[in-house]
Backbone as ProteinMPNN parsed JSONL, in Angstrom:
{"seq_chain_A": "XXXXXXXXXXXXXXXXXXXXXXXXXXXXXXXXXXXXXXXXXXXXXXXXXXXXXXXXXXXXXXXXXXXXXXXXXX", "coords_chain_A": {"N_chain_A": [[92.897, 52.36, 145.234], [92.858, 54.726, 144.665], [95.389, 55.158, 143.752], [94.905, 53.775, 141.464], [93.296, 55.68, 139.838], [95.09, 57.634, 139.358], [96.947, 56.579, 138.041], [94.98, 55.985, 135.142], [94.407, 58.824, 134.891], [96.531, 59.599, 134.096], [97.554, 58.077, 131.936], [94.867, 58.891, 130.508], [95.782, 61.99, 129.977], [97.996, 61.547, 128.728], [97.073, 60.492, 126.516], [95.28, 62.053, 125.03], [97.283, 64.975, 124.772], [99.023, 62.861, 122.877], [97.055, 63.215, 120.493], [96.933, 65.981, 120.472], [99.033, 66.752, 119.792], [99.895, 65.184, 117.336], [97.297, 65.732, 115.565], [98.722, 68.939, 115.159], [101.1, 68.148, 113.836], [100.18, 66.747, 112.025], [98.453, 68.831, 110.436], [100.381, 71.043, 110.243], [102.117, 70.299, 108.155], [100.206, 69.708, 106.237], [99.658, 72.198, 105.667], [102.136, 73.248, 104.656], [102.168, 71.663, 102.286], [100.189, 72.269, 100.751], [100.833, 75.265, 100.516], [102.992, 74.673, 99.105], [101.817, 73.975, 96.424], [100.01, 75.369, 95.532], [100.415, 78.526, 95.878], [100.163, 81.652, 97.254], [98.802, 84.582, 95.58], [101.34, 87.139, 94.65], [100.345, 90.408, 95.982], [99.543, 93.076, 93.706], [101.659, 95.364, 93.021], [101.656, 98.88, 94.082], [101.942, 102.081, 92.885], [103.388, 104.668, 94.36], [101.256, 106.992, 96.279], [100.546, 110.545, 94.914], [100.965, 114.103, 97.061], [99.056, 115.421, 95.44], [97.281, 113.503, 94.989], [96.33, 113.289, 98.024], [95.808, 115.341, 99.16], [93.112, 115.734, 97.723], [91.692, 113.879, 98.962], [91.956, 114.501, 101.552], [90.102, 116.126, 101.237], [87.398, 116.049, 100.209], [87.023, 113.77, 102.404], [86.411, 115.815, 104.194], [84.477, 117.689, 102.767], [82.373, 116.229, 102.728], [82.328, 115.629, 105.473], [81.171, 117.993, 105.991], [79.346, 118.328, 104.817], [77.213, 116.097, 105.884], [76.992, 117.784, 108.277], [75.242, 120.042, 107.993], [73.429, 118.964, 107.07], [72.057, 117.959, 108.964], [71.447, 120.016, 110.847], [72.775, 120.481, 112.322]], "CA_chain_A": [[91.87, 52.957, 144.424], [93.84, 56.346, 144.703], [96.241, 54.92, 142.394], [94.126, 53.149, 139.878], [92.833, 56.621, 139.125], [95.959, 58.438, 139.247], [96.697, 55.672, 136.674], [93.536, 56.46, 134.292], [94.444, 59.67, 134.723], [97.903, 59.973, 132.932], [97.099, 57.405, 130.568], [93.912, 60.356, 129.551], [96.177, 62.521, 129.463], [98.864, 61.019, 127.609], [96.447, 59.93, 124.771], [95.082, 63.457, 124.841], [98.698, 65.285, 124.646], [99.52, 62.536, 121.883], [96.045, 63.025, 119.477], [96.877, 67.415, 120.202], [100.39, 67.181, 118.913], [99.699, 64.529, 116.297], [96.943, 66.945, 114.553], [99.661, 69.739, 115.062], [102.212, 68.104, 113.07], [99.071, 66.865, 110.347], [98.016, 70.102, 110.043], [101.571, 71.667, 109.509], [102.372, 69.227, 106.734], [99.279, 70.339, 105.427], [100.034, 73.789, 105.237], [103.306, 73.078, 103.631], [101.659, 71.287, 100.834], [98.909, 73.548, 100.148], [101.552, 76.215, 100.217], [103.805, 74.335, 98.093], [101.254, 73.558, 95.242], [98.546, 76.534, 95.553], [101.401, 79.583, 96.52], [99.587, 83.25, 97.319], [99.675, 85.615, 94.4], [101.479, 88.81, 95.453], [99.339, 91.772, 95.887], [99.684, 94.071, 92.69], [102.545, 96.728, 93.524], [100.973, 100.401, 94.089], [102.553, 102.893, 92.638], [103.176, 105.98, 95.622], [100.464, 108.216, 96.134], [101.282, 111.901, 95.476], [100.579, 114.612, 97.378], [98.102, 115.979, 95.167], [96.1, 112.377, 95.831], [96.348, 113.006, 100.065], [95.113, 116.47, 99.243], [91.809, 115.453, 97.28], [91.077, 112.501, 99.932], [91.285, 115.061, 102.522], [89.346, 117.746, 100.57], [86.65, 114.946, 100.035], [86.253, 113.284, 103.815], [85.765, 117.257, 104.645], [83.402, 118.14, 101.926], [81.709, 115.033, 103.403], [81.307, 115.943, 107.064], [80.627, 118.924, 106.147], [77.45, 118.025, 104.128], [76.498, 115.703, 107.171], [76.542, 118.511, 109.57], [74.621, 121.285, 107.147], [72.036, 118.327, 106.505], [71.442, 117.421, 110.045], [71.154, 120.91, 111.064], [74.196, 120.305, 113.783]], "C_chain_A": [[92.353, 54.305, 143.869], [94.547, 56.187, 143.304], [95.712, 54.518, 140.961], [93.766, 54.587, 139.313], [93.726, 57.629, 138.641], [96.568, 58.063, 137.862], [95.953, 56.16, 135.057], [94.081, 57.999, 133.834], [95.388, 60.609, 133.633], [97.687, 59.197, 132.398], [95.753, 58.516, 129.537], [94.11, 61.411, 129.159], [97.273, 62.84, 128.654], [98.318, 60.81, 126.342], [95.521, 61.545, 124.393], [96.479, 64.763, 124.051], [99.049, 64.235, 123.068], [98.619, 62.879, 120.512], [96.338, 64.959, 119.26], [98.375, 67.466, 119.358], [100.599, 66.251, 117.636], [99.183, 65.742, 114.926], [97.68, 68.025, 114.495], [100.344, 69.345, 113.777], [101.355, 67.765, 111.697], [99.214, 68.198, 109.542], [99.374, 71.119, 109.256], [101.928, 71.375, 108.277], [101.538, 69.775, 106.064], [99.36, 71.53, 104.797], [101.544, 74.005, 104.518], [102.79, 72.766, 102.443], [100.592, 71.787, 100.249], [99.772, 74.616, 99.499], [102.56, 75.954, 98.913], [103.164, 74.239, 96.222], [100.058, 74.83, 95.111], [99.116, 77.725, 96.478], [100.102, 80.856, 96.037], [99.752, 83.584, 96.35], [99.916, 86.618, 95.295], [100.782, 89.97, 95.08], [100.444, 92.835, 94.381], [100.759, 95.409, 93.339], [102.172, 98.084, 93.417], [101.895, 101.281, 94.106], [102.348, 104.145, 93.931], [102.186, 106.986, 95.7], [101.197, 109.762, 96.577], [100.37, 112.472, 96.51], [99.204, 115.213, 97.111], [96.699, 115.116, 95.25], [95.617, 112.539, 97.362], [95.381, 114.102, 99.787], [93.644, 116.213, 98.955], [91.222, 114.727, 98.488], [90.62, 113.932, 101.066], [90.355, 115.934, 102.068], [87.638, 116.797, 100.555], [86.659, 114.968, 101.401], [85.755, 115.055, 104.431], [85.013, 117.556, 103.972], [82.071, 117.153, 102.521], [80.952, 115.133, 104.695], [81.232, 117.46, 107.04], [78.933, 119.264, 105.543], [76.794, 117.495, 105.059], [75.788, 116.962, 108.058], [75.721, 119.355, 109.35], [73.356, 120.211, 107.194], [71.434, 118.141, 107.985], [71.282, 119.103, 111.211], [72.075, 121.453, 112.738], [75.008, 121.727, 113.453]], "O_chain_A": [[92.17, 54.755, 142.739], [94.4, 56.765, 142.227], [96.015, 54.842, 139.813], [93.992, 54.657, 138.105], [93.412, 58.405, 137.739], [96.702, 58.792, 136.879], [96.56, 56.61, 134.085], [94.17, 58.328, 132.652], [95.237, 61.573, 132.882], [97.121, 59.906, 131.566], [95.754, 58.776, 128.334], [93.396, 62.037, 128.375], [97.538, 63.888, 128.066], [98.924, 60.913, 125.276], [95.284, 61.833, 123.22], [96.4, 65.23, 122.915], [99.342, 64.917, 122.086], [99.234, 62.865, 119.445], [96.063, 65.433, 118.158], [98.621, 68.214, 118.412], [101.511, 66.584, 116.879], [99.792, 66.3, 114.013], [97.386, 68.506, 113.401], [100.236, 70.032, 112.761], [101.61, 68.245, 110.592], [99.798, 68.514, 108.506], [99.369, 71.693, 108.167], [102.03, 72.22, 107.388], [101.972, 70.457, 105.135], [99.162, 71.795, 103.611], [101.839, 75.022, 103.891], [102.928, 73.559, 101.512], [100.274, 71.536, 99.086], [99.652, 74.933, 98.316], [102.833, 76.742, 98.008], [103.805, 74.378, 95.18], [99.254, 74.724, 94.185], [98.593, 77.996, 97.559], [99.427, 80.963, 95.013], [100.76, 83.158, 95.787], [99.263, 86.995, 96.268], [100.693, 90.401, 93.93], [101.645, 93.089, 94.29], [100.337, 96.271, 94.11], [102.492, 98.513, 92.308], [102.654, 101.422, 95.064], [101.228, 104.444, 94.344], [102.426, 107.98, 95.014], [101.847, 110.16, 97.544], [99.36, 111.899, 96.919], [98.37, 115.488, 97.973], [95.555, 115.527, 95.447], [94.626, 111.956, 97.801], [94.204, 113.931, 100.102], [92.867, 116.447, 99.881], [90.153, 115.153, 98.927], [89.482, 114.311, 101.342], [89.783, 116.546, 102.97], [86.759, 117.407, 101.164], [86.347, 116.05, 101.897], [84.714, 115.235, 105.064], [84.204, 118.044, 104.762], [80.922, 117.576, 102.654], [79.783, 114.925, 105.023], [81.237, 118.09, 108.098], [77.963, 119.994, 105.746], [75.754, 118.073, 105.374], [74.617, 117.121, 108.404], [75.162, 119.747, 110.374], [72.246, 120.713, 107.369], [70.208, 118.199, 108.072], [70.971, 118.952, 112.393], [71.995, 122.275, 113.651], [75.989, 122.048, 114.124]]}, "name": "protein", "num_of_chains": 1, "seq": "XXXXXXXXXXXXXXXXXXXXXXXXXXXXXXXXXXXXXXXXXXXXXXXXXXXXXXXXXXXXXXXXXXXXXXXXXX"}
């Protein structure tokens, strides 16, 4: 009886193991041919931000929490 189940057992998980690496290799294929026929566009190339951009940003998030803290009476 031992055995019959030990049986059952790797046969459930043989057909388990074969249906997880089956959809694996589907799925890959898939993603090849998606990729192959419907390729990413590449993100737009951004020119370097200067310095005088870093400066504003920070001048800004500080003008910012500094209005917070004046409004909330902190």
């Amino acid at each position: 009886m031992i055995l019959e189940a030990l049986k059952y057992m790797v046969l459930g998980m043989t057909v388990v193991f074969a249906f997880l690496y089956l959809l694996t290799v589907i799925l890959e294929f898939q993603r090849k041919i998606i990729e192959k026929y419907f390729p990413e566009d590449e993100p737009p190339k951004q020119k370097p931000k200067s310095k005088k951009d870093k400066l504003k940003k920070v001048a800004a998030i500080a003008a910012a929490i500094h209005h917070k803290r004046t409004q909330n009476g902190n």
